[in-house]
PDB file of N, CA, C and O in Angstrom, chain B, residues numbered from 101:
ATOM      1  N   UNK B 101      83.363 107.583 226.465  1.00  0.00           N
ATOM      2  CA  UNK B 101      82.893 106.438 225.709  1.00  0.00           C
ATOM      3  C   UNK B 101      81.937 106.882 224.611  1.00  0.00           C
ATOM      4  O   UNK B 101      81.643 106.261 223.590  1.00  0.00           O
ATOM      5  N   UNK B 102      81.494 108.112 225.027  1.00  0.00           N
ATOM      6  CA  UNK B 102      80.131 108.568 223.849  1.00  0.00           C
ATOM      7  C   UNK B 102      80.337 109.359 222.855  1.00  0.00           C
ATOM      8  O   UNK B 102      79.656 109.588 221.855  1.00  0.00           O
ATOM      9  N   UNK B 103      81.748 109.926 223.356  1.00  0.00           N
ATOM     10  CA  UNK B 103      82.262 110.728 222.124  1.00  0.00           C
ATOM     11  C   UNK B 103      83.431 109.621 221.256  1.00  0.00           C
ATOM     12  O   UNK B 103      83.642 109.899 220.075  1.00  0.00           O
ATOM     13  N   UNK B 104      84.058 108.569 221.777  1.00  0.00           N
ATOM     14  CA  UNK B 104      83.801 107.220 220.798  1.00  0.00           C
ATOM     15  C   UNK B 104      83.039 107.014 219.741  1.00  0.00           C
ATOM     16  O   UNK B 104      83.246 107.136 218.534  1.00  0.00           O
ATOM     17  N   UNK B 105      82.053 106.656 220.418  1.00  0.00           N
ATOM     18  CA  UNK B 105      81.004 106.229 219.445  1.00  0.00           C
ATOM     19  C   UNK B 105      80.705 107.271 218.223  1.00  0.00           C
ATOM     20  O   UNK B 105      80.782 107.141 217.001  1.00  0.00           O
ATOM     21  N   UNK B 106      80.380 108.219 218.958  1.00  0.00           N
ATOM     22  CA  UNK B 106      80.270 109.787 217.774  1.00  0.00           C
ATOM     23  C   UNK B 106      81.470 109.671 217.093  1.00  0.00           C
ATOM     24  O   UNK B 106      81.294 109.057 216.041  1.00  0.00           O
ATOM     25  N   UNK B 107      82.538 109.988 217.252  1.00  0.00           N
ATOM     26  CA  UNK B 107      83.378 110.030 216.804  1.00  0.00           C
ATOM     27  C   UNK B 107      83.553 108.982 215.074  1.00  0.00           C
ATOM     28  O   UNK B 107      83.474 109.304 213.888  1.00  0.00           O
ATOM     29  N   UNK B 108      83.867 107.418 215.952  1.00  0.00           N
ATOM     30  CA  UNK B 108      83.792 106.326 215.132  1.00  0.00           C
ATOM     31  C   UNK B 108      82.187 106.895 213.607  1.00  0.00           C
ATOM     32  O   UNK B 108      82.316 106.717 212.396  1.00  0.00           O
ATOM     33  N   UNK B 109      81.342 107.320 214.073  1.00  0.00           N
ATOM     34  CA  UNK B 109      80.239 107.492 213.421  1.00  0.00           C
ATOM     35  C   UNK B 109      80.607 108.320 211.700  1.00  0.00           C
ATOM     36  O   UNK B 109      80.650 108.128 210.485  1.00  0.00           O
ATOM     37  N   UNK B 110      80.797 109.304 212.784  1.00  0.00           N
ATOM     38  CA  UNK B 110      81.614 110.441 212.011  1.00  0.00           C
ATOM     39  C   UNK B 110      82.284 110.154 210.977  1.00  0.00           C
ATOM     40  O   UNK B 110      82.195 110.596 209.832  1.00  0.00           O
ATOM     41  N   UNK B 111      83.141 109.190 211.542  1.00  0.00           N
ATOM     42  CA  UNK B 111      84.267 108.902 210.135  1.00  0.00           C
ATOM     43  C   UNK B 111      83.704 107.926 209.303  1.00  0.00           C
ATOM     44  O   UNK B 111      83.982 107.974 208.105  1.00  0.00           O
ATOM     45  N   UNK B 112      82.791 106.847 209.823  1.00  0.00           N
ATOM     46  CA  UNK B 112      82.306 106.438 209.123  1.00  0.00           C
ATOM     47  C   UNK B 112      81.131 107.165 207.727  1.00  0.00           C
ATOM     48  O   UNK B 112      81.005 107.047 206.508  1.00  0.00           O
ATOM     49  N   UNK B 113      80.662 107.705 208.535  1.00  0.00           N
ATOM     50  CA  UNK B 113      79.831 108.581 206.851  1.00  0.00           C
ATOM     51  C   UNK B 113      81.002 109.594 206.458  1.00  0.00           C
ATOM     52  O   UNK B 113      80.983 109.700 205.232  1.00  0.00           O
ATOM     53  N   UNK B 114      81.759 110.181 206.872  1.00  0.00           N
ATOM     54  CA  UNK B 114      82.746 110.818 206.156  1.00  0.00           C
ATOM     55  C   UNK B 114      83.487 109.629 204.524  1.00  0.00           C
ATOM     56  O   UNK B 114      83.460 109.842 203.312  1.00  0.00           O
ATOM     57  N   UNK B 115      83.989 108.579 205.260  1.00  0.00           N
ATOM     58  CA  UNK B 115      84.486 107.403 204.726  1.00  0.00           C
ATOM     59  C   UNK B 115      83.258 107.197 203.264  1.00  0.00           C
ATOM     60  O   UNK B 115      83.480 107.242 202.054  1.00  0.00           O
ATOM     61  N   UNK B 116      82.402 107.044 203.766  1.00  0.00           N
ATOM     62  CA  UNK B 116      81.487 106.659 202.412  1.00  0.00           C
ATOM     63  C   UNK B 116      80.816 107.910 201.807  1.00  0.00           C
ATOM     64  O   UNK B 116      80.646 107.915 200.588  1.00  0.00           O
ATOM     65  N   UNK B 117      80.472 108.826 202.437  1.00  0.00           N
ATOM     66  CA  UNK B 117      80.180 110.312 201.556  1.00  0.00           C
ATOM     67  C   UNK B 117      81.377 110.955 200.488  1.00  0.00           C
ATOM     68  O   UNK B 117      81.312 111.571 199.424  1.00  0.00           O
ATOM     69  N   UNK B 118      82.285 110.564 201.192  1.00  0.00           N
ATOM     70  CA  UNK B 118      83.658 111.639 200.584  1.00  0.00           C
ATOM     71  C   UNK B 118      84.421 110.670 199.740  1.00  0.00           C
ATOM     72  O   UNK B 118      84.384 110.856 198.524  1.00  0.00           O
ATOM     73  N   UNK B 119      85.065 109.725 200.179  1.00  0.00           N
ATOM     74  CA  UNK B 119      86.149 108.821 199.981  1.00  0.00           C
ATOM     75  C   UNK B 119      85.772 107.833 199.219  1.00  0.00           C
ATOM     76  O   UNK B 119      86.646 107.285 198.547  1.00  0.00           O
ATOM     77  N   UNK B 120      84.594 107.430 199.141  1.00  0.00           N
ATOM     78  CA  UNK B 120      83.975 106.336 198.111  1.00  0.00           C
ATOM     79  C   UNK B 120      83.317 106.419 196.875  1.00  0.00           C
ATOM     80  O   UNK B 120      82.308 107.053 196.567  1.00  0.00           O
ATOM     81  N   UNK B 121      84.313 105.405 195.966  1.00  0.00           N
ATOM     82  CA  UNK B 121      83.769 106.084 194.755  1.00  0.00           C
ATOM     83  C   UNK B 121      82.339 105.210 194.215  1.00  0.00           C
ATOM     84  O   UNK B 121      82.343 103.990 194.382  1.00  0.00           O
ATOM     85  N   UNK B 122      81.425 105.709 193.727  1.00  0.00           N
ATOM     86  CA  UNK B 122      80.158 105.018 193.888  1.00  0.00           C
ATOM     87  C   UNK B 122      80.060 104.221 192.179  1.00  0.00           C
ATOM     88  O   UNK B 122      80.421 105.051 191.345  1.00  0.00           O
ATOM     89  N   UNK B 123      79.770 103.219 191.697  1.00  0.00           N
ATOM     90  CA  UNK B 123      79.652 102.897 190.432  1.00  0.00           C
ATOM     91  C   UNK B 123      78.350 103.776 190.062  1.00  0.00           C
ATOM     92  O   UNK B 123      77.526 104.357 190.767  1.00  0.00           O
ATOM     93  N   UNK B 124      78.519 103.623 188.529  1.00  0.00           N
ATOM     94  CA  UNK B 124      77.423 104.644 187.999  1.00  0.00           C
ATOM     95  C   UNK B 124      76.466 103.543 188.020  1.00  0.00           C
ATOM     96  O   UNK B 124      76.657 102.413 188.470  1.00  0.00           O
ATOM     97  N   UNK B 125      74.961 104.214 187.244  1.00  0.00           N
ATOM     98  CA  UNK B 125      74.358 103.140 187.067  1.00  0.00           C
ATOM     99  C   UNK B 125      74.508 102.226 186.505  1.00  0.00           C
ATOM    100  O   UNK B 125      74.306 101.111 186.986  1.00  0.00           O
ATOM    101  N   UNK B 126      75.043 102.512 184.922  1.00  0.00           N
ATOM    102  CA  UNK B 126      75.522 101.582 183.932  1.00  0.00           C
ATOM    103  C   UNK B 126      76.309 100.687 184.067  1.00  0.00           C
ATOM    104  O   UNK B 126      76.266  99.658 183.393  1.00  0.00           O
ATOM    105  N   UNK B 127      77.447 101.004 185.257  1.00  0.00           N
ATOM    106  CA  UNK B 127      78.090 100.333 185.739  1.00  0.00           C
ATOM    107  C   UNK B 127      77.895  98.893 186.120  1.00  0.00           C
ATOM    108  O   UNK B 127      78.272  97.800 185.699  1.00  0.00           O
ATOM    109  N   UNK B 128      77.020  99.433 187.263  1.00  0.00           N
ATOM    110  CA  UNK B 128      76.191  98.353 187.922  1.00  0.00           C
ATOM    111  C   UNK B 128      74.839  98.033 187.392  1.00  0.00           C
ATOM    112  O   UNK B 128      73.865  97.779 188.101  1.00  0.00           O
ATOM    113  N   UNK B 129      74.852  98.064 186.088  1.00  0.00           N
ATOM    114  CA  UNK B 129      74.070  97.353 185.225  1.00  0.00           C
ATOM    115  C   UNK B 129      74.496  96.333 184.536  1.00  0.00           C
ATOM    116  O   UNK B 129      73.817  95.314 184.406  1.00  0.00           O
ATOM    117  N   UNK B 130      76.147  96.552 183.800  1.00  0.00           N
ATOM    118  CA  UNK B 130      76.431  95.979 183.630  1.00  0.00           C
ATOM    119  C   UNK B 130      77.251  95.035 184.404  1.00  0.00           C
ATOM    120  O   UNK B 130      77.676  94.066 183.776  1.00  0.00           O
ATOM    121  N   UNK B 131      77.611  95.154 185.891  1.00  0.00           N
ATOM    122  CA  UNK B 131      77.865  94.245 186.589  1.00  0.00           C
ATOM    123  C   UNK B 131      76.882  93.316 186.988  1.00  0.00           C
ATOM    124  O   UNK B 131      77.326  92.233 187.370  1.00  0.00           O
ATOM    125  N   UNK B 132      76.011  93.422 186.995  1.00  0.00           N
ATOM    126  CA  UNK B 132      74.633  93.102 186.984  1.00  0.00           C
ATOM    127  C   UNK B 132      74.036  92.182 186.277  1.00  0.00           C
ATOM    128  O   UNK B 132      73.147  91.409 186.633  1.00  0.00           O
ATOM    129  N   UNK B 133      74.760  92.330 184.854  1.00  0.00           N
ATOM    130  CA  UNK B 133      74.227  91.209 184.320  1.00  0.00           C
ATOM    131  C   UNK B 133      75.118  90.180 183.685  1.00  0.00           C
ATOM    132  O   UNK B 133      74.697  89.202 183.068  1.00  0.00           O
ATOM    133  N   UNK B 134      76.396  90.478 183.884  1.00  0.00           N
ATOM    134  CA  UNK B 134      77.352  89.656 184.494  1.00  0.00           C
ATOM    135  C   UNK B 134      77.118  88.961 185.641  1.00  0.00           C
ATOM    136  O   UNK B 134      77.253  87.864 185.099  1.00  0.00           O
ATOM    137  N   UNK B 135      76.936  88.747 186.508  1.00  0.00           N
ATOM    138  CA  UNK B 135      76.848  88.051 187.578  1.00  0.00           C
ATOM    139  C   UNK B 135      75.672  87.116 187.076  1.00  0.00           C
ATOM    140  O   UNK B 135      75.841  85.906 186.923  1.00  0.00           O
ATOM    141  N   UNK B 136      74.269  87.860 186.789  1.00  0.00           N
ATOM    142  CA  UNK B 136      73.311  86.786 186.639  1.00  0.00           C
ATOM    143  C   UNK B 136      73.914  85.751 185.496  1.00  0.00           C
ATOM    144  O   UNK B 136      73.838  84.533 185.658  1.00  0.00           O
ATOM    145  N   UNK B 137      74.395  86.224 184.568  1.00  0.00           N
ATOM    146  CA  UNK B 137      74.861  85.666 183.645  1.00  0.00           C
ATOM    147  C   UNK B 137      75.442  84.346 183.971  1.00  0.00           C
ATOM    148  O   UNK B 137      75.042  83.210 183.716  1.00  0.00           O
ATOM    149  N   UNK B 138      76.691  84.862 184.721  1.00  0.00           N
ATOM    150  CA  UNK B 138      77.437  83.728 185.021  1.00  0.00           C
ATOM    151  C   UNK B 138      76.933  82.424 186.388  1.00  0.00           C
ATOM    152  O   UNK B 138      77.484  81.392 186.770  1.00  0.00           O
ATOM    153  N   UNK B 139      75.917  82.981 186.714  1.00  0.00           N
ATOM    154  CA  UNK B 139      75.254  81.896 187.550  1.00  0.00           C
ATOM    155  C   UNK B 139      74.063  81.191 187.070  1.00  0.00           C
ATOM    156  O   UNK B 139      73.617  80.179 187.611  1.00  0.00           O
ATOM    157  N   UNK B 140      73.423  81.916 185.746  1.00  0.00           N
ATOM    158  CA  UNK B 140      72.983  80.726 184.784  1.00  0.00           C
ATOM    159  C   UNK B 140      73.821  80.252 183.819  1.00  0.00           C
ATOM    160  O   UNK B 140      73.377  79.584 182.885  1.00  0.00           O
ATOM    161  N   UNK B 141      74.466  80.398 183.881  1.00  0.00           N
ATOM    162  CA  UNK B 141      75.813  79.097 183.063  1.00  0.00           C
ATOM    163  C   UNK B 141      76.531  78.168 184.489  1.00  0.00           C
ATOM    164  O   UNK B 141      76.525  76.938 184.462  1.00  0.00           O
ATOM    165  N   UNK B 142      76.892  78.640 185.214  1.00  0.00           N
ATOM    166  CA  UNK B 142      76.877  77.834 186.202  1.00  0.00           C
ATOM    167  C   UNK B 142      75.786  76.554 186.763  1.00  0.00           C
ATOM    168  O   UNK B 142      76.331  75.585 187.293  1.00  0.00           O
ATOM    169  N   UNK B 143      74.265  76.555 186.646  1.00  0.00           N
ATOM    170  CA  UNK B 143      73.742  76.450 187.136  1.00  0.00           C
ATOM    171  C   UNK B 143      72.947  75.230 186.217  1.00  0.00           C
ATOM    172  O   UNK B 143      72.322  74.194 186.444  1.00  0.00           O
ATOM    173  N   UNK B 144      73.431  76.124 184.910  1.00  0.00           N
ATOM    174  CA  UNK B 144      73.032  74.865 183.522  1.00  0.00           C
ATOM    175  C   UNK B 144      74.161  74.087 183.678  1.00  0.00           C
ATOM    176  O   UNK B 144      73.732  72.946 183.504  1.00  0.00           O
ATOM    177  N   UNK B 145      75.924  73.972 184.011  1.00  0.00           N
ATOM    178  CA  UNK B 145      76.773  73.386 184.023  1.00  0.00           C
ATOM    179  C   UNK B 145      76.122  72.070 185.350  1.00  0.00           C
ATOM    180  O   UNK B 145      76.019  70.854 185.189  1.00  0.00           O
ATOM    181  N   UNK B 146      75.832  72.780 186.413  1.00  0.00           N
ATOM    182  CA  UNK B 146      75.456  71.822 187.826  1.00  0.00           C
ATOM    183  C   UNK B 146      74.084  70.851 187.133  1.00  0.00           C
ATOM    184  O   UNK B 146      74.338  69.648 187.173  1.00  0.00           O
ATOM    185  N   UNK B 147      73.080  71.098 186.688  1.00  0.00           N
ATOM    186  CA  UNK B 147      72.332  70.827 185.991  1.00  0.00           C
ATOM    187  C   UNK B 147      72.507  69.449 184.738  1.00  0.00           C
ATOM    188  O   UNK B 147      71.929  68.371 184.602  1.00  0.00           O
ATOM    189  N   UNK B 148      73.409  70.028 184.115  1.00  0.00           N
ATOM    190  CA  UNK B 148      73.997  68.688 182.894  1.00  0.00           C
ATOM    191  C   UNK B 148      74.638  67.545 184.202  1.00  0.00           C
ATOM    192  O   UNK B 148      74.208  66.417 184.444  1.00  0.00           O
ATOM    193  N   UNK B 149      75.799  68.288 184.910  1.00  0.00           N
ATOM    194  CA  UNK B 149      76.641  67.192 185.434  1.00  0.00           C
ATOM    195  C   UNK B 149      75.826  66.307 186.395  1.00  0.00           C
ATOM    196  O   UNK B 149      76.233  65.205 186.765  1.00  0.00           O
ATOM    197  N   UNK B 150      74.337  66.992 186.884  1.00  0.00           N
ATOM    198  CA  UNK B 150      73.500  65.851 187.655  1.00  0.00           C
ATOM    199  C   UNK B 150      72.548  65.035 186.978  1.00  0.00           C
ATOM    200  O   UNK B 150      72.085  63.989 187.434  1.00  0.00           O
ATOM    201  N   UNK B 151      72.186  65.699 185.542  1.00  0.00           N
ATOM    202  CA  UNK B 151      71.472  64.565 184.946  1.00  0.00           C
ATOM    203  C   UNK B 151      72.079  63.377 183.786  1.00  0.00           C
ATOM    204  O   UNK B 151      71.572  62.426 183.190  1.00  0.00           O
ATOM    205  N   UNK B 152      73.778  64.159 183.848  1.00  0.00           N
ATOM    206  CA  UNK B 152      74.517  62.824 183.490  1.00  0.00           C
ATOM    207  C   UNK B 152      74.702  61.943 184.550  1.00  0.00           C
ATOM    208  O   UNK B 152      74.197  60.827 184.425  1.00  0.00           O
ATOM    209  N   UNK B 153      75.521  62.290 185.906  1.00  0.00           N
ATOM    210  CA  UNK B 153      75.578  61.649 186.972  1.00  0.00           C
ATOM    211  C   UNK B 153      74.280  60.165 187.478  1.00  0.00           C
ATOM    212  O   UNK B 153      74.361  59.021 187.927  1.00  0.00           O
ATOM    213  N   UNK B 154      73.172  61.148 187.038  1.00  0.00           N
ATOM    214  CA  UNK B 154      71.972  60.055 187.670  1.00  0.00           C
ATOM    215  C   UNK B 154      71.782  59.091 186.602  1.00  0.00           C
ATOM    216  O   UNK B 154      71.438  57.956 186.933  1.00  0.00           O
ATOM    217  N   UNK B 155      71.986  59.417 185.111  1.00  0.00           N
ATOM    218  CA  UNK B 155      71.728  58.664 184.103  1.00  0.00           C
ATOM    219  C   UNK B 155      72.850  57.329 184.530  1.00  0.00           C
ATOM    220  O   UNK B 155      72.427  56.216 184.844  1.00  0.00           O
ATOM    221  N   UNK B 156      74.197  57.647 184.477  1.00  0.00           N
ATOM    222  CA  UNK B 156      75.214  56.571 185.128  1.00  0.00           C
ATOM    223  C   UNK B 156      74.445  56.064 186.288  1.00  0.00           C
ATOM    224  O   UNK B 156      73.886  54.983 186.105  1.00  0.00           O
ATOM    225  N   UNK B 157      74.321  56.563 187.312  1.00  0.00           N
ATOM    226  CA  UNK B 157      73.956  55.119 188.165  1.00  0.00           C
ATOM    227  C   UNK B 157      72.712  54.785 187.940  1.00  0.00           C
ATOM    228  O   UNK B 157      72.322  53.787 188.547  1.00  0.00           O
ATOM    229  N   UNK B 158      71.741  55.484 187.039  1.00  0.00           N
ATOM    230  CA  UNK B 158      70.680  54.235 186.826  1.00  0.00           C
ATOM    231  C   UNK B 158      71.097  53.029 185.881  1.00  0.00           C
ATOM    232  O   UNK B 158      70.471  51.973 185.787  1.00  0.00           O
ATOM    233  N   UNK B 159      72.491  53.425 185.058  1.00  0.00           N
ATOM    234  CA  UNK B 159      72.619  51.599 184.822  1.00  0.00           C
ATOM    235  C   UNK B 159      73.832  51.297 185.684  1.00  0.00           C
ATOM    236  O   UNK B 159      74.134  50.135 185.411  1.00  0.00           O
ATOM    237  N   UNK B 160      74.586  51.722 186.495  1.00  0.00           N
ATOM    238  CA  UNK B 160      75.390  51.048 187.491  1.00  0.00           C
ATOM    239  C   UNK B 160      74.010  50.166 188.246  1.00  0.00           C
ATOM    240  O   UNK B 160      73.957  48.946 188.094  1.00  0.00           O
ATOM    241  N   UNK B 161      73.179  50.729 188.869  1.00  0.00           N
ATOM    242  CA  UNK B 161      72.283  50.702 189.746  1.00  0.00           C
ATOM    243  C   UNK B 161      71.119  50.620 189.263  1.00  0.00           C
ATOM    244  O   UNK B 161      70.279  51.429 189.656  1.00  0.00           O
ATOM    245  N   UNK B 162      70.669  49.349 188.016  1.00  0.00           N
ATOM    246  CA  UNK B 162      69.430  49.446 187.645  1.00  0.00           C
ATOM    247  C   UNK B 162      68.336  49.093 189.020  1.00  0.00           C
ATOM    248  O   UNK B 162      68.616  48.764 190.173  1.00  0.00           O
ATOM    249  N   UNK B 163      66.986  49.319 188.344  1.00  0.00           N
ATOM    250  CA  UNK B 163      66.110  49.186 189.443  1.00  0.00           C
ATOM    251  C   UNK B 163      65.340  50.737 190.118  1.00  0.00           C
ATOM    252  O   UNK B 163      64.569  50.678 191.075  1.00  0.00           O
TER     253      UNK B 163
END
């Protein structure tokens, strides 16, 4: 069972030392700011559609 475990271990850092290719930095810089990017445009999109949303039912729903 313990040479399992060793075993499984093994291949696992083999798997990510050897076999995985790592992004550079730039890479993941520029993935990086892609993502933020697109979740402040997202976030301004959620943003408009709730302060149109509330503007409508304050005159569906004056008061």
């Amino acid at each position: 069972m313990f040479n399992k475990i060793v075993n499984y271990c093994k291949a696992c850092y083999d798997e990510l030392a050897h076999k995985t290719t790592w992004p550079t930095q730039k890479e993941l810089t520029h993935s990086a700011v892609i993502v933020l990017s697109a979740s402040l445009i997202i976030a301004l999109i959620v943003f408009a559609m709730d302060l149109v949303f509330k503007n409508l039912m304050g005159i569906v729903y004056p008061g």
